[in-house]
mmCIF file of the N, C-alpha and C atoms, coordinates in Angstrom:
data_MODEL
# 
_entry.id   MODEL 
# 
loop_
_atom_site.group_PDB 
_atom_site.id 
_atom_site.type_symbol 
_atom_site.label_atom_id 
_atom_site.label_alt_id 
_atom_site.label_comp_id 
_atom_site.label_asym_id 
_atom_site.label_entity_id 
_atom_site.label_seq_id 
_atom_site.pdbx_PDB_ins_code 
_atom_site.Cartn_x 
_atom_site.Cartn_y 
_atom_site.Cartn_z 
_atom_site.occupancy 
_atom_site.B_iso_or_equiv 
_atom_site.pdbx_formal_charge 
_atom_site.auth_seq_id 
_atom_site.auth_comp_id 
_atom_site.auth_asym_id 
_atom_site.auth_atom_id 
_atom_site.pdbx_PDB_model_num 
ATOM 1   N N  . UNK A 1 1  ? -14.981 -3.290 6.499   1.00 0.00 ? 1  UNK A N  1 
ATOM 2   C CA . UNK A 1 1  ? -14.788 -2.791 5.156   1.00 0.00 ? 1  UNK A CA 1 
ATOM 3   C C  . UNK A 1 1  ? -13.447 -3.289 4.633   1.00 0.00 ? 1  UNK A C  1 
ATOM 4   N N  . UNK A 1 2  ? -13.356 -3.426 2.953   1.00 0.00 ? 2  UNK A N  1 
ATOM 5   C CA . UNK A 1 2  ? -12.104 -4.057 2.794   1.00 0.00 ? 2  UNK A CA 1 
ATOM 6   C C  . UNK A 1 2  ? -11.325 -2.891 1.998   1.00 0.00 ? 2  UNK A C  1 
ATOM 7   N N  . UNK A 1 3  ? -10.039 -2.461 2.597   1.00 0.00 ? 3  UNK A N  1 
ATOM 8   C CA . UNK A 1 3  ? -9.363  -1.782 2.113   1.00 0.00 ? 3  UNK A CA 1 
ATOM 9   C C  . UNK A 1 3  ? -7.983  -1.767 1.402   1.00 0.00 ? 3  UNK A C  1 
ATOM 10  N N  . UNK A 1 4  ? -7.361  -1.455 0.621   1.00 0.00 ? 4  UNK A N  1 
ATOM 11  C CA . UNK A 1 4  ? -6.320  -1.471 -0.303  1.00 0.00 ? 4  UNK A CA 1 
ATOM 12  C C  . UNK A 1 4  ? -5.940  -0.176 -0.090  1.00 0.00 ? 4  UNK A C  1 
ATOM 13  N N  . UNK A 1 5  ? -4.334  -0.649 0.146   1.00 0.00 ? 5  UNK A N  1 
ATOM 14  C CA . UNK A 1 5  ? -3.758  1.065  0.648   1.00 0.00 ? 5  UNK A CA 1 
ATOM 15  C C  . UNK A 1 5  ? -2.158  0.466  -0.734  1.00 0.00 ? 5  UNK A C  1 
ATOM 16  N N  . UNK A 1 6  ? -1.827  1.686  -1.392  1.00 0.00 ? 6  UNK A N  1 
ATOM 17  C CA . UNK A 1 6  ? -0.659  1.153  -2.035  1.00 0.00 ? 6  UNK A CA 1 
ATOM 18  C C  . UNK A 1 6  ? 0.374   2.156  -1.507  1.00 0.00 ? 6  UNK A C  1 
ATOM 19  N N  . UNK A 1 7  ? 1.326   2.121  -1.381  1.00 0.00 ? 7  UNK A N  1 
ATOM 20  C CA . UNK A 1 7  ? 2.354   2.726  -0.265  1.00 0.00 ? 7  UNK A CA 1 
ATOM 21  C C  . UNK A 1 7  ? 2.366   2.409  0.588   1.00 0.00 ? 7  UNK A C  1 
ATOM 22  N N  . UNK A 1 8  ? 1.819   1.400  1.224   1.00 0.00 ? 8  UNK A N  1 
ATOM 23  C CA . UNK A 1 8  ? 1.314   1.179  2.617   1.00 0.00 ? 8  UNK A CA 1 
ATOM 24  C C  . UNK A 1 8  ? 2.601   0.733  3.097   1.00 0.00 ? 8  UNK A C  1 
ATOM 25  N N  . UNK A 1 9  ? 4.256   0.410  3.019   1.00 0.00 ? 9  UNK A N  1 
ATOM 26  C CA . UNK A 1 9  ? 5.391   0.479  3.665   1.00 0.00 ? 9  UNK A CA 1 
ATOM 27  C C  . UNK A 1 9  ? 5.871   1.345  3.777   1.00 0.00 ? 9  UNK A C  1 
ATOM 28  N N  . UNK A 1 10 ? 5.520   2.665  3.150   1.00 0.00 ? 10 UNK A N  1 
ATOM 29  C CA . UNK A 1 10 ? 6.273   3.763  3.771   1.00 0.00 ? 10 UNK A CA 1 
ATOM 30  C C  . UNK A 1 10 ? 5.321   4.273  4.613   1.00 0.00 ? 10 UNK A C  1 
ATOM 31  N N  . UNK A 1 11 ? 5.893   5.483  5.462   1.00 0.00 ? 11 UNK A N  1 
ATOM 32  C CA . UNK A 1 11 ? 5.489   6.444  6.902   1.00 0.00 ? 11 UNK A CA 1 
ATOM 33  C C  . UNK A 1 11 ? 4.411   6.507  7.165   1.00 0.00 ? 11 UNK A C  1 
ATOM 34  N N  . UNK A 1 12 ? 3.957   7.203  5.659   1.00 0.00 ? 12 UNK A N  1 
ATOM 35  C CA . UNK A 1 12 ? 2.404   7.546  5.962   1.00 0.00 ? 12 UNK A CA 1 
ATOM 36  C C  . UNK A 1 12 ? 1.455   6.551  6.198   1.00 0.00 ? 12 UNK A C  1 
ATOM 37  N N  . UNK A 1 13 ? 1.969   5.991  4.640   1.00 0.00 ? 13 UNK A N  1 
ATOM 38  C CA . UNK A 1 13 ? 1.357   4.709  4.203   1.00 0.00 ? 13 UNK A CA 1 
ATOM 39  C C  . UNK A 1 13 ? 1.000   3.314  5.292   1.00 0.00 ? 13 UNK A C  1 
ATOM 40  N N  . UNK A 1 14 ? 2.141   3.415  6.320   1.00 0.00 ? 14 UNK A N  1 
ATOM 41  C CA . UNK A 1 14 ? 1.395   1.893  7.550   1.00 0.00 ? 14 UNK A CA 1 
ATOM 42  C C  . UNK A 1 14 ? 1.269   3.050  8.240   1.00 0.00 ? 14 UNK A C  1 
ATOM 43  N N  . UNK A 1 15 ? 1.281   3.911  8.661   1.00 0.00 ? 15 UNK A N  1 
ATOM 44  C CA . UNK A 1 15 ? 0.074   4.796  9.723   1.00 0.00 ? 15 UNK A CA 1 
ATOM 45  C C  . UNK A 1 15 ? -1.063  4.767  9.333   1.00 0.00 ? 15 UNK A C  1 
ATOM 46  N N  . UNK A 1 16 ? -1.213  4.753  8.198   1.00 0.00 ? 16 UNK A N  1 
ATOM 47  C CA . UNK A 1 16 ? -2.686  4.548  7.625   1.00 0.00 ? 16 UNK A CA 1 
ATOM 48  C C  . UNK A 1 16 ? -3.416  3.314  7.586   1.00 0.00 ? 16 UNK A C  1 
ATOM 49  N N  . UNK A 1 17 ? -2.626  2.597  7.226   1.00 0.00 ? 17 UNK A N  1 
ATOM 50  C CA . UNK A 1 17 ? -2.877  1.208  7.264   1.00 0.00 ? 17 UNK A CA 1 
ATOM 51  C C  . UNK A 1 17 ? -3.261  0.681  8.980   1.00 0.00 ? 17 UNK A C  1 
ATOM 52  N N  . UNK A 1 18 ? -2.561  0.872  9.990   1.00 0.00 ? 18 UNK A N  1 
ATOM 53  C CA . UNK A 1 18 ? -2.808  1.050  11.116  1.00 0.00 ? 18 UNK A CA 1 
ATOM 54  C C  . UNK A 1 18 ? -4.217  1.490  11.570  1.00 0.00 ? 18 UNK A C  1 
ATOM 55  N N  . UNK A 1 19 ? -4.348  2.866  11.213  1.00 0.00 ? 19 UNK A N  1 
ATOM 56  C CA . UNK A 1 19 ? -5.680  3.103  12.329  1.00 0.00 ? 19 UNK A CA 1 
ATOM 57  C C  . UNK A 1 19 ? -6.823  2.877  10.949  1.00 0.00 ? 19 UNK A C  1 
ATOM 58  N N  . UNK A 1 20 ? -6.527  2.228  9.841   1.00 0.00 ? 20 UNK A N  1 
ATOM 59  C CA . UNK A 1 20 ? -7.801  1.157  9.278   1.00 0.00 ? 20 UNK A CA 1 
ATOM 60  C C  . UNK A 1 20 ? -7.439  -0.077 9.712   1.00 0.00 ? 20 UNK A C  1 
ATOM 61  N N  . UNK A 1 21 ? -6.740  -0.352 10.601  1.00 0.00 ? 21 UNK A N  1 
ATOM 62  C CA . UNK A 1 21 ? -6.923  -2.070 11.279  1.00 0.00 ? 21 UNK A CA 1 
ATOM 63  C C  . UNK A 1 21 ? -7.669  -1.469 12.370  1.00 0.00 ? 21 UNK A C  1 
ATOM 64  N N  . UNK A 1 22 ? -7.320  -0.461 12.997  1.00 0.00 ? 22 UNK A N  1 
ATOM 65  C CA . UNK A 1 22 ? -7.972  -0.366 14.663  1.00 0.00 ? 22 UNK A CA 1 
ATOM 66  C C  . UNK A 1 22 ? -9.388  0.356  14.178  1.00 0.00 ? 22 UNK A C  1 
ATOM 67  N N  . UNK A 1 23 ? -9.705  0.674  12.923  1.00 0.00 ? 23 UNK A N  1 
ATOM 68  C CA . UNK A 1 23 ? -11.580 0.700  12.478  1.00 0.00 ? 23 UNK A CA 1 
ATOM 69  C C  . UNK A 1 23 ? -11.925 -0.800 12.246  1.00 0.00 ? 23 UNK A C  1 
ATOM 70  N N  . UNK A 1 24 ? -11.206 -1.725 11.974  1.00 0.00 ? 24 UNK A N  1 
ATOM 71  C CA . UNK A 1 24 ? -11.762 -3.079 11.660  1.00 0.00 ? 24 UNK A CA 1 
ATOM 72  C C  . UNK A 1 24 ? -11.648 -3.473 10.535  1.00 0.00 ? 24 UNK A C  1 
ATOM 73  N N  . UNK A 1 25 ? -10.681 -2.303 9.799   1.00 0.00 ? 25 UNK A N  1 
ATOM 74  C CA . UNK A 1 25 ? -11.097 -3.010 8.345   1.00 0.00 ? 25 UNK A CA 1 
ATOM 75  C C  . UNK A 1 25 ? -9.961  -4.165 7.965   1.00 0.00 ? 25 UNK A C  1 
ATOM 76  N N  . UNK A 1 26 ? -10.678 -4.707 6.642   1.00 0.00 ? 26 UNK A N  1 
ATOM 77  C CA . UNK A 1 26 ? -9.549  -5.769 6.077   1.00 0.00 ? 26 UNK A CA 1 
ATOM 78  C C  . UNK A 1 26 ? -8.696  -4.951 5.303   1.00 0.00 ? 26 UNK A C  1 
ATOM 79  N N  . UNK A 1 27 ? -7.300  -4.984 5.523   1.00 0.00 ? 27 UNK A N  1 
ATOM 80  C CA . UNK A 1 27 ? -6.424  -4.241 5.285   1.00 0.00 ? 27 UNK A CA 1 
ATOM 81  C C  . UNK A 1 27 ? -5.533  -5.335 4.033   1.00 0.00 ? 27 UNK A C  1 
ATOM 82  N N  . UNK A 1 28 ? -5.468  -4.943 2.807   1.00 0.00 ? 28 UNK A N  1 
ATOM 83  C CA . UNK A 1 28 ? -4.587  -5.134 1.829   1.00 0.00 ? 28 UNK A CA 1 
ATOM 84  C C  . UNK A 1 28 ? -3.468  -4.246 1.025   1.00 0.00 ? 28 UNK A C  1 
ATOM 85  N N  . UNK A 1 29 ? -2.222  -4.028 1.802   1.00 0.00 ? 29 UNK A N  1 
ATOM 86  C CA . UNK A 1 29 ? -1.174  -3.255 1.252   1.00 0.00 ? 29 UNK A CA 1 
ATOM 87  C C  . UNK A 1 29 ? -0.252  -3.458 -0.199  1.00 0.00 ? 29 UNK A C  1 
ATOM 88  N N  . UNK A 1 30 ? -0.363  -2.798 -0.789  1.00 0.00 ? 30 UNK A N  1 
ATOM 89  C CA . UNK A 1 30 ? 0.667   -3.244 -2.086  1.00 0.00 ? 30 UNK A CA 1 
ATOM 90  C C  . UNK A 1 30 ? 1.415   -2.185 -1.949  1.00 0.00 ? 30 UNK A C  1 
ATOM 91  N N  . UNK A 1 31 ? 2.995   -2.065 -2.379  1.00 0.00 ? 31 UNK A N  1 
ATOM 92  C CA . UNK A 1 31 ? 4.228   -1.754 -2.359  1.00 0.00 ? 31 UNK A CA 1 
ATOM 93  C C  . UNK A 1 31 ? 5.097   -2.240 -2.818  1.00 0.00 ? 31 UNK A C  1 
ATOM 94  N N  . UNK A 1 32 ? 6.021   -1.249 -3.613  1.00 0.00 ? 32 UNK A N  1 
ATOM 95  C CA . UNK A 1 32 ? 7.129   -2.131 -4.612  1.00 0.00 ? 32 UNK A CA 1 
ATOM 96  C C  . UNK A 1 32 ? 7.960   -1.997 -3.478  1.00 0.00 ? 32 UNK A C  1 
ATOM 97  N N  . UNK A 1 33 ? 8.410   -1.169 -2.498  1.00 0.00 ? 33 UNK A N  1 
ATOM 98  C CA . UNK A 1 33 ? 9.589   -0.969 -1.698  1.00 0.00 ? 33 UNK A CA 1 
ATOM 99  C C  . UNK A 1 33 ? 10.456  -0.061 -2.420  1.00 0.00 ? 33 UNK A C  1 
ATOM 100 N N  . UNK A 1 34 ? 10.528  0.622  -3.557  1.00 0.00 ? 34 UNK A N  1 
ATOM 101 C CA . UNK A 1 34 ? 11.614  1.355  -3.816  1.00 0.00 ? 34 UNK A CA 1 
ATOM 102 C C  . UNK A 1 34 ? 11.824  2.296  -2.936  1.00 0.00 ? 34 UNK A C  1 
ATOM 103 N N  . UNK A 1 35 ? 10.725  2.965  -1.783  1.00 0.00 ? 35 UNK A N  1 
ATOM 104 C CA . UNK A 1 35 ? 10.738  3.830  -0.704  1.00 0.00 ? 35 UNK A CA 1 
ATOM 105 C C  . UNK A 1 35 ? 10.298  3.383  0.643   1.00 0.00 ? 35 UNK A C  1 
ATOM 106 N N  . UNK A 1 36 ? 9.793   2.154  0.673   1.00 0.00 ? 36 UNK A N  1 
ATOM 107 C CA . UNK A 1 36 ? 9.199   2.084  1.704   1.00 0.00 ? 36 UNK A CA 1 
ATOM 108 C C  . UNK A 1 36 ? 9.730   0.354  2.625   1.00 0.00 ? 36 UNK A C  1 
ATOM 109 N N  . UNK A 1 37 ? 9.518   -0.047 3.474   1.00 0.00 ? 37 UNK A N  1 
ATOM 110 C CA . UNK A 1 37 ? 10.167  -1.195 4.284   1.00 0.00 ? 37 UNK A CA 1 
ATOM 111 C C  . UNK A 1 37 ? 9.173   -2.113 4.535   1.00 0.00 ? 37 UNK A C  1 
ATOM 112 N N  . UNK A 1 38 ? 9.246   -3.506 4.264   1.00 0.00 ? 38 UNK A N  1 
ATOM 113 C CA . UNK A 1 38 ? 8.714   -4.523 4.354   1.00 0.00 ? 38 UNK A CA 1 
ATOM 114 C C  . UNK A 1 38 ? 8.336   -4.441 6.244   1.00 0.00 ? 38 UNK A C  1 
ATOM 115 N N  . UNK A 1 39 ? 8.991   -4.001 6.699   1.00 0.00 ? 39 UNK A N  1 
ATOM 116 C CA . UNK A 1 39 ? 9.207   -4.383 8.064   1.00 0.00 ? 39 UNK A CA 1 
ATOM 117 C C  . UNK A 1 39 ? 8.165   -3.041 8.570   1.00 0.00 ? 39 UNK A C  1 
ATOM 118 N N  . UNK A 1 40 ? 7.900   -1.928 8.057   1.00 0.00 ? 40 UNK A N  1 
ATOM 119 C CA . UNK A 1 40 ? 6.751   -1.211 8.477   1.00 0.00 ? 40 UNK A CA 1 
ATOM 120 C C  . UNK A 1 40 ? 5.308   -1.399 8.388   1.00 0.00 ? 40 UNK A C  1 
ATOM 121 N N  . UNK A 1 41 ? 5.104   -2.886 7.238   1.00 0.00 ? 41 UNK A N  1 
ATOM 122 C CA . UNK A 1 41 ? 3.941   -3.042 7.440   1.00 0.00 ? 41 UNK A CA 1 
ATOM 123 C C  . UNK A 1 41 ? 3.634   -4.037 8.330   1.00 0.00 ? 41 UNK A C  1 
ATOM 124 N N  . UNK A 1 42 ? 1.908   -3.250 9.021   1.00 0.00 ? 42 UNK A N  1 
ATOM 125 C CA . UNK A 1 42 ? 1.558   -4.310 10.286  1.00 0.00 ? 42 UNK A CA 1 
ATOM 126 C C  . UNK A 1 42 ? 1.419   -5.895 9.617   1.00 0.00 ? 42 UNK A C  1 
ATOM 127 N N  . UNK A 1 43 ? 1.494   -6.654 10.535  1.00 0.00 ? 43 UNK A N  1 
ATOM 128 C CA . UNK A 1 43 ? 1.263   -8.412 10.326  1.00 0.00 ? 43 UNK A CA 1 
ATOM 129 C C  . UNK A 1 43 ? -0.070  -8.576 10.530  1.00 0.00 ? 43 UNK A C  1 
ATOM 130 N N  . UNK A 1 44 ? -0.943  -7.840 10.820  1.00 0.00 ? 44 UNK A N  1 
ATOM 131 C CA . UNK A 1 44 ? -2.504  -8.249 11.069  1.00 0.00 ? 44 UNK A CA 1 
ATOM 132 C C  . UNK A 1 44 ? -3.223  -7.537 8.999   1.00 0.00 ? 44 UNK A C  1 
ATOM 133 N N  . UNK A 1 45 ? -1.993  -7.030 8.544   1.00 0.00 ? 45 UNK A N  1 
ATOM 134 C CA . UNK A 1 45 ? -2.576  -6.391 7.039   1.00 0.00 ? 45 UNK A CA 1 
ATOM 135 C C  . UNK A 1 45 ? -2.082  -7.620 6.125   1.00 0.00 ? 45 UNK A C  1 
ATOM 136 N N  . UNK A 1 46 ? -2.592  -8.019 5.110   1.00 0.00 ? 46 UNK A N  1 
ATOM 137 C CA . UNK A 1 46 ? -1.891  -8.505 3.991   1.00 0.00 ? 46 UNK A CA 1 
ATOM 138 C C  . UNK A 1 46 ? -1.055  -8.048 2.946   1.00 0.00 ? 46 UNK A C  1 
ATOM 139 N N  . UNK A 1 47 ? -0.211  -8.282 2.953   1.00 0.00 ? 47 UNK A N  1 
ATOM 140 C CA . UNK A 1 47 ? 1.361   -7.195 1.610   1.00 0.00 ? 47 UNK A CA 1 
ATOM 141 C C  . UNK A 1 47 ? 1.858   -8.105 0.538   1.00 0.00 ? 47 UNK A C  1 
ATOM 142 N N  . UNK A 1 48 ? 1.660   -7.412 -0.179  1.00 0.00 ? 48 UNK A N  1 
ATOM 143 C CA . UNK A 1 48 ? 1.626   -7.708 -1.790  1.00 0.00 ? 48 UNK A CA 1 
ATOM 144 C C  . UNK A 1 48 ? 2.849   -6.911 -2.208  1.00 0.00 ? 48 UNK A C  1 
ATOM 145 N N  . UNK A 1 49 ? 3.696   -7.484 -2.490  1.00 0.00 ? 49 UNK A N  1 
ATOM 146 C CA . UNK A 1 49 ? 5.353   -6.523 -2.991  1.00 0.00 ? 49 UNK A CA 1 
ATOM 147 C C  . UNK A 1 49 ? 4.650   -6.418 -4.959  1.00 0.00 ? 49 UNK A C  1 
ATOM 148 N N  . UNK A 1 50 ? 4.578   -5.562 -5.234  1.00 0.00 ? 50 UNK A N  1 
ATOM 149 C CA . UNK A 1 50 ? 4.584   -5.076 -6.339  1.00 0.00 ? 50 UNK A CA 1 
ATOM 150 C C  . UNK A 1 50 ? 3.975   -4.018 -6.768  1.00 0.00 ? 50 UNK A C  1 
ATOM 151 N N  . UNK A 1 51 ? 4.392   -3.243 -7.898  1.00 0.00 ? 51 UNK A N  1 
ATOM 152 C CA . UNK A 1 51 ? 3.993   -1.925 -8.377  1.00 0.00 ? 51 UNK A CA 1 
ATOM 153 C C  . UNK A 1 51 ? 2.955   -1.688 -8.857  1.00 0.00 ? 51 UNK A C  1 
ATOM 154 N N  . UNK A 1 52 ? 2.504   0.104  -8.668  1.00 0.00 ? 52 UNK A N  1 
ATOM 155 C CA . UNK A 1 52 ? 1.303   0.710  -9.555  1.00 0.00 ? 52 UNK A CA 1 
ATOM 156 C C  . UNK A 1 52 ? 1.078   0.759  -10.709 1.00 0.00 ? 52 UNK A C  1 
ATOM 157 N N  . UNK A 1 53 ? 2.792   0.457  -11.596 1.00 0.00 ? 53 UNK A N  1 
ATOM 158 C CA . UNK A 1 53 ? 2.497   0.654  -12.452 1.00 0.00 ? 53 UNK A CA 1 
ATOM 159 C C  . UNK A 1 53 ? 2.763   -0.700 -13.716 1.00 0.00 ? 53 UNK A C  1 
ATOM 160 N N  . UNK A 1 54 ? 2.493   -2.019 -12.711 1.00 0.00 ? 54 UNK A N  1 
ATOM 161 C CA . UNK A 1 54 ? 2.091   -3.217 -13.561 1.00 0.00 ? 54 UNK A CA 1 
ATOM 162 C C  . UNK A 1 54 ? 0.529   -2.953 -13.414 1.00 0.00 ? 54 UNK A C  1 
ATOM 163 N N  . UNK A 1 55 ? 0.119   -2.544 -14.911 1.00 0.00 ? 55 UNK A N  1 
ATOM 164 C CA . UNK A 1 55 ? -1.318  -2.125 -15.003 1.00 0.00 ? 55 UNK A CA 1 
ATOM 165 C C  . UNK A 1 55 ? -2.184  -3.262 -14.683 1.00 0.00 ? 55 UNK A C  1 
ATOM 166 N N  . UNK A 1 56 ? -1.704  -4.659 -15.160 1.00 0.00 ? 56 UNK A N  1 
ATOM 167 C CA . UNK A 1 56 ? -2.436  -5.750 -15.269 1.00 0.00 ? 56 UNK A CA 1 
ATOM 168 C C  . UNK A 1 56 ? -2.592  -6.109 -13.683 1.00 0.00 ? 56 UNK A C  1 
ATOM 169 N N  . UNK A 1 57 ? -1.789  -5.956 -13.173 1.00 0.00 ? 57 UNK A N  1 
ATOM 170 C CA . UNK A 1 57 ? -1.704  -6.567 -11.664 1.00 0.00 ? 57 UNK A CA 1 
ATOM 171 C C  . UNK A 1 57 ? -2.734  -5.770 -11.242 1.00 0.00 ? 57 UNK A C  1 
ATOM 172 N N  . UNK A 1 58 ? -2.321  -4.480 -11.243 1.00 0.00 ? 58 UNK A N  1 
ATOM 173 C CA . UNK A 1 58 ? -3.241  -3.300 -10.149 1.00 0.00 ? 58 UNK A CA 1 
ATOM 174 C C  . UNK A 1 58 ? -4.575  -3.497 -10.775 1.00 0.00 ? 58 UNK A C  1 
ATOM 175 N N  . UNK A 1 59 ? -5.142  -3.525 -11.707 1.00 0.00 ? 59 UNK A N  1 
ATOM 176 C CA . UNK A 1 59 ? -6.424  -3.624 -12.390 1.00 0.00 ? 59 UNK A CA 1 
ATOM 177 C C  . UNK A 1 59 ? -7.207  -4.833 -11.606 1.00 0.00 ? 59 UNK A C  1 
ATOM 178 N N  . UNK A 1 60 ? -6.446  -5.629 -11.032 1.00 0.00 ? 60 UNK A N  1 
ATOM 179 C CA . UNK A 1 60 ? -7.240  -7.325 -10.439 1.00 0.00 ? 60 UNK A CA 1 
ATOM 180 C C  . UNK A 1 60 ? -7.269  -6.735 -8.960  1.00 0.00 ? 60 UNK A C  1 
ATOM 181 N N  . UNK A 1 61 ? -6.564  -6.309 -8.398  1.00 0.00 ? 61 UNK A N  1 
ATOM 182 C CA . UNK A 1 61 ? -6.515  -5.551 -7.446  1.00 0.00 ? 61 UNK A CA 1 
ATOM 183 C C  . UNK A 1 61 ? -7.482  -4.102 -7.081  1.00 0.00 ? 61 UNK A C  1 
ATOM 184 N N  . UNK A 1 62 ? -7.911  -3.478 -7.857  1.00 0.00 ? 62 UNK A N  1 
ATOM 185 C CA . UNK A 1 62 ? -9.009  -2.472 -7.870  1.00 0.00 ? 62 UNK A CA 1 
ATOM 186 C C  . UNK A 1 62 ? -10.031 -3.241 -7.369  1.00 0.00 ? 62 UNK A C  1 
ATOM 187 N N  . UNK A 1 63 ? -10.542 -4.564 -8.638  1.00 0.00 ? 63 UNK A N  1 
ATOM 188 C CA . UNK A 1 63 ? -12.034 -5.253 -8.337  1.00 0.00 ? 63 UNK A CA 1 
ATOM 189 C C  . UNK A 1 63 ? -12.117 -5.178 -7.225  1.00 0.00 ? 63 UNK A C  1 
ATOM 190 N N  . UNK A 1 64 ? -11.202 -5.964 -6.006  1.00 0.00 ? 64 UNK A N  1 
ATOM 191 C CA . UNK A 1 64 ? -11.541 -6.329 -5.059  1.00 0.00 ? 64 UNK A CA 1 
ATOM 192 C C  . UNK A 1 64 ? -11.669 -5.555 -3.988  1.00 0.00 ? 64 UNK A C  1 
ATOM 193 N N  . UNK A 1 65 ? -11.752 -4.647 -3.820  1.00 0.00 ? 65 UNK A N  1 
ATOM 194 C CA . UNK A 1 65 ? -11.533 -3.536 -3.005  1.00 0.00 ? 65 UNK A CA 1 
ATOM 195 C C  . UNK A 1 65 ? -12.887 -2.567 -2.850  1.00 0.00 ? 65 UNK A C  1 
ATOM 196 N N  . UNK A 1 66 ? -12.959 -2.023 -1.967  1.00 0.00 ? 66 UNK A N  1 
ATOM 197 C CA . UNK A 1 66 ? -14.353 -1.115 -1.819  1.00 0.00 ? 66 UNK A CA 1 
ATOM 198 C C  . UNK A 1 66 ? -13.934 0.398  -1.889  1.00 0.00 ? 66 UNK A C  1 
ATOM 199 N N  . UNK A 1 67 ? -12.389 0.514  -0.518  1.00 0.00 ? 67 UNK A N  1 
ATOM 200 C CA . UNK A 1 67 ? -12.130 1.197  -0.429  1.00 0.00 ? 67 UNK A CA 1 
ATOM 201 C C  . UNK A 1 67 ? -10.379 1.377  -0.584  1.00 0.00 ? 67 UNK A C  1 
ATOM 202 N N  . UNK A 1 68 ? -10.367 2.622  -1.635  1.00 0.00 ? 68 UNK A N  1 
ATOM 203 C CA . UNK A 1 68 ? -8.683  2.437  -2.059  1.00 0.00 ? 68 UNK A CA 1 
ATOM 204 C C  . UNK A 1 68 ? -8.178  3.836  -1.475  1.00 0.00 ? 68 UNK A C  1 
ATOM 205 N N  . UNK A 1 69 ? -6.796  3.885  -0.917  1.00 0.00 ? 69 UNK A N  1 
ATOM 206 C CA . UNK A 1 69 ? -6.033  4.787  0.126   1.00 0.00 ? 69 UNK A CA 1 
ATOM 207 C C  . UNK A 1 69 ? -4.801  4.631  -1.049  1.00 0.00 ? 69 UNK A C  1 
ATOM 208 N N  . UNK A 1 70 ? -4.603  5.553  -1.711  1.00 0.00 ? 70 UNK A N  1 
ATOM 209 C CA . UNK A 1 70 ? -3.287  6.190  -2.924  1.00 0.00 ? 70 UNK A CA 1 
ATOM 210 C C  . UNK A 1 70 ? -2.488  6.875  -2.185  1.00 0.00 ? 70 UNK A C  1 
ATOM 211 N N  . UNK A 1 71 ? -1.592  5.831  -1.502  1.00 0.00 ? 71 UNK A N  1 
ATOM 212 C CA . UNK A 1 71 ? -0.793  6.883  -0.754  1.00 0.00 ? 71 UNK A CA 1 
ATOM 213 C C  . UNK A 1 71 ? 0.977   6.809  -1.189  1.00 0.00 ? 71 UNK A C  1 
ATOM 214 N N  . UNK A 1 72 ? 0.667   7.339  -2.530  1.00 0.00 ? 72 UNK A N  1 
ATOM 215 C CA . UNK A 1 72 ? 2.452   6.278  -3.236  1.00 0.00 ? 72 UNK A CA 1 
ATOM 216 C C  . UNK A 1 72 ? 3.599   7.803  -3.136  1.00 0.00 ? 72 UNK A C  1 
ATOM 217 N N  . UNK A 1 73 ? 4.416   7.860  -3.045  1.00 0.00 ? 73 UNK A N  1 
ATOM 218 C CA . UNK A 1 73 ? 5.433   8.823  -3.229  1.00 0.00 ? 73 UNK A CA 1 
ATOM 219 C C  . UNK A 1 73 ? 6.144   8.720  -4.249  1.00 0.00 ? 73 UNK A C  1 
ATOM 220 N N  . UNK A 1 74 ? 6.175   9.375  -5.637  1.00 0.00 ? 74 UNK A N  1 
ATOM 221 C CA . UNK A 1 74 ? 7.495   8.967  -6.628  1.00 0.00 ? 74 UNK A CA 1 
ATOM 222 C C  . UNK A 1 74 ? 8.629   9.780  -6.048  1.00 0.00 ? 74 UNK A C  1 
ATOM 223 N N  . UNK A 1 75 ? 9.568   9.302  -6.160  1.00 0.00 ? 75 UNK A N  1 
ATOM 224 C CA . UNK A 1 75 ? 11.077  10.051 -5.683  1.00 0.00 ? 75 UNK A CA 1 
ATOM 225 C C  . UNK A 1 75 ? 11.808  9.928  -7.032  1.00 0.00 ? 75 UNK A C  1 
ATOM 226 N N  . UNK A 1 76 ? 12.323  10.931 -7.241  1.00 0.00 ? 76 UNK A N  1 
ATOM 227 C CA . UNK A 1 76 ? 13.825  11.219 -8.193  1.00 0.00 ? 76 UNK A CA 1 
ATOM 228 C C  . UNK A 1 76 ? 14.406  11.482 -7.664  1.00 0.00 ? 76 UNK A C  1 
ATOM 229 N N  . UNK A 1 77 ? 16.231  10.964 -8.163  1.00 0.00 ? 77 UNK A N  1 
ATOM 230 C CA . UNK A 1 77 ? 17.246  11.528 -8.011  1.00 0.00 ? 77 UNK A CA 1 
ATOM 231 C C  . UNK A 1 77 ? 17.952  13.002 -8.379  1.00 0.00 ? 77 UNK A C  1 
ATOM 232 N N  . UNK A 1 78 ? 18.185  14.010 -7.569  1.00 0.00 ? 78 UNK A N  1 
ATOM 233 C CA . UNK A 1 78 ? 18.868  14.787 -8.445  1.00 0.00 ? 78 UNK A CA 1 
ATOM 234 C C  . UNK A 1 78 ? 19.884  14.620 -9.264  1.00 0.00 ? 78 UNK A C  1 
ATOM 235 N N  . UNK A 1 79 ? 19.528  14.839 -10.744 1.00 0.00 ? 79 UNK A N  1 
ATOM 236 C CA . UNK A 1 79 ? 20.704  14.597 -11.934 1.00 0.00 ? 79 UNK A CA 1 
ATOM 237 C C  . UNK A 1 79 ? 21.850  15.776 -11.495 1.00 0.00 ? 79 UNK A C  1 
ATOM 238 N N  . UNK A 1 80 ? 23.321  15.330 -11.308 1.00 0.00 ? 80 UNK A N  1 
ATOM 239 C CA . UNK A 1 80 ? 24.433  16.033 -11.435 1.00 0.00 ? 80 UNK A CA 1 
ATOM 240 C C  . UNK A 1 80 ? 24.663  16.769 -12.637 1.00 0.00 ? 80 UNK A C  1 
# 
């Protein structure tokens, strides 16, 4: 099965990505990194550095996909 996980560099996000490689699936991660590390995603997934919320990008990215894993975190700063 081909899957699209977006968060897939942060915690949750390549744990997840993980045990959908060890089901078999084709694993496609997108991530801007504002939270998450290039270096957490597995090398057997494909990673796409960019955001949810370039509509045009993510929209070409839906088509291809069967199965999508929304696993994004927004973070704010606390304002002083």
């Amino acid at each position: 099965m081909k899957s699209l996980v977006t968060g897939g560099a942060g915690f949750i996000g390549a744990n997840v990505v993980n045990e959908l490689l060890k089901l078999g699936h084709d694993v496609i991660v997108v991530d801007d990194l504002s939270g998450g590390y290039a270096e957490y995603v597995n090398p057997k997934a494909t990673f796409i550095q960019g955001s949810i919320y370039d509509h045009e990008f993510l929209a070409k990215l839906l088509k291809l996909k069967s199965l999508i894993m929304y696993i994004t975190w927004l973070h704010t700063l606390p304002k002083d």
